[in-house]
FILUM-472826 format. One line per field, with one value per residue (C-alpha): x, y, z. Coordinates in pm, whole numbers, plus 50000, padded with zeros to 5 digits. Layout:
<recs>
px: [X ...]
py: [Y ...]
pz: [Z ...]
</recs>
This chain:
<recs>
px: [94170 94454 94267 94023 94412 94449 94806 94893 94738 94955 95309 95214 95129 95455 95749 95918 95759 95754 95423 95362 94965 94841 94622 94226 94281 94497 94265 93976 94180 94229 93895 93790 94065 93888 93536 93715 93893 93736 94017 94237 94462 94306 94635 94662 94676 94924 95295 95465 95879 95915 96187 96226 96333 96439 96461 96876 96905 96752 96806 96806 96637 96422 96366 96039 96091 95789 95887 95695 95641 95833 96133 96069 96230 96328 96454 96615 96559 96773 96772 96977 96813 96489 96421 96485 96165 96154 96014 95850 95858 95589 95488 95604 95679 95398 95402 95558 95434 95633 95427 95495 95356 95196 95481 95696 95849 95909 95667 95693 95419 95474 95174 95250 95033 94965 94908 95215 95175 95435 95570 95397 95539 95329 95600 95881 96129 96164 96064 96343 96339 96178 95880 95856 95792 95567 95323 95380 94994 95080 95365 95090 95164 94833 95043 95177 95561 95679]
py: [53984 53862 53803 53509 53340 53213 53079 53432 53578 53410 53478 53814 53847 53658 53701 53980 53917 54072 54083 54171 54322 54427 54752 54697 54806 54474 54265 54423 54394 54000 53926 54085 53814 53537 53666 53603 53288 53073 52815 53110 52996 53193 53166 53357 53742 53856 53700 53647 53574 53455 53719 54108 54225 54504 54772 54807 54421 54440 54305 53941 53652 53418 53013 52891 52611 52448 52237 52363 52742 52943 53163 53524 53812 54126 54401 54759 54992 55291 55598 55922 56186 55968 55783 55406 55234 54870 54546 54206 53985 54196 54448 54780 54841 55127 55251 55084 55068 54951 54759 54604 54238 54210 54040 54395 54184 54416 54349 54529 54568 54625 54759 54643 54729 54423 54058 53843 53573 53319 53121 52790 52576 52332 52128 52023 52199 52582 52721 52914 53267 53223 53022 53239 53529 53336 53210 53339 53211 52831 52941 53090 53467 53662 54006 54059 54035 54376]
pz: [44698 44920 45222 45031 45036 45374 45319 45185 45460 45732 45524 45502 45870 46004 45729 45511 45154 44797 44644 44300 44285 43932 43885 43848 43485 43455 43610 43410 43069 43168 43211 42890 42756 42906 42744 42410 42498 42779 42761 42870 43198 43455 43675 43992 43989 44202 44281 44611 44677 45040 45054 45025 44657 44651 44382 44436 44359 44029 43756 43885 43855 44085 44021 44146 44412 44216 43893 43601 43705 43522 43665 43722 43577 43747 43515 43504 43184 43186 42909 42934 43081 43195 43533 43577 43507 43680 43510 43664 43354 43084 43400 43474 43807 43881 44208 44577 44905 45229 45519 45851 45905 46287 46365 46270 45942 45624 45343 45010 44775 44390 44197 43832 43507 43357 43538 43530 43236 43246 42885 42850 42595 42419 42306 42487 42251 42227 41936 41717 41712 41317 41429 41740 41509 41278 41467 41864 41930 41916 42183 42417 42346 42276 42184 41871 41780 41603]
</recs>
């Protein structure tokens, strides 16, 4: 998958990078998605940060450089007695793998559960949380709200 991405394929050979890769079951559950609605946003399927993130430096938050894409969310969820489990956005953090670029820069790799599906608005307002709750598929959310 990464190597069709040429750009991706020279940041990952000459800087340290985060990449966020979803499982095959993700990628098989989205295109069972598209089946059902083919105006479905068929964005990209895995995430890069230019830098390395870390699991100490969650939570945190990273703004796009690109206007319109929406920021990213890194998250923390701690219970007694249970380990951390680690967030991107809607994905659980899954399993990690540390690589060295041929230029000996760190790269991490993230395997996450689900692909990474950004908010959309429609409108240029936010909806309140009532109309959130009432009708989340006009705000581009597929899942329901319990």
């Amino acid at each position: 998958m990464v190597n069709r991405e040429e750009v991706l394929q020279i940041l990952l050979d000459r800087r340290g990078v985060t990449l966020f890769a979803p499982m095959n079951s993700a990628l098989r559950k989205q295109k069972g998605r598209k089946q059902e609605d083919p105006k479905r946003d068929e964005s990209s399927s895995f995430y890069v940060l230019n830098f390395l993130a870390q699991k100490h430096m969650f939570p945190m938050s990273i703004t796009p450089y690109l206007a319109g894409v929406a920021p990213l969310y890194l998250s923390v969820k701690e219970e007694e007695g249970k380990r951390k489990e680690y967030y991107v956005d809607n994905a659980k953090i899954i399993r990690q793998a540390e690589h060295r670029g041929t230029e000996g820069k760190t790269q991490l790799l993230y395997v996450i559960d689900e692909l990474l599906e950004p908010y959309k608005p429609i409108s240029a307002q936010p909806p309140t949380s009532l109309e959130l709750l009432k009708q989340p598929s006009i705000y581009g959310l597929k899942e329901p709200i319990e």
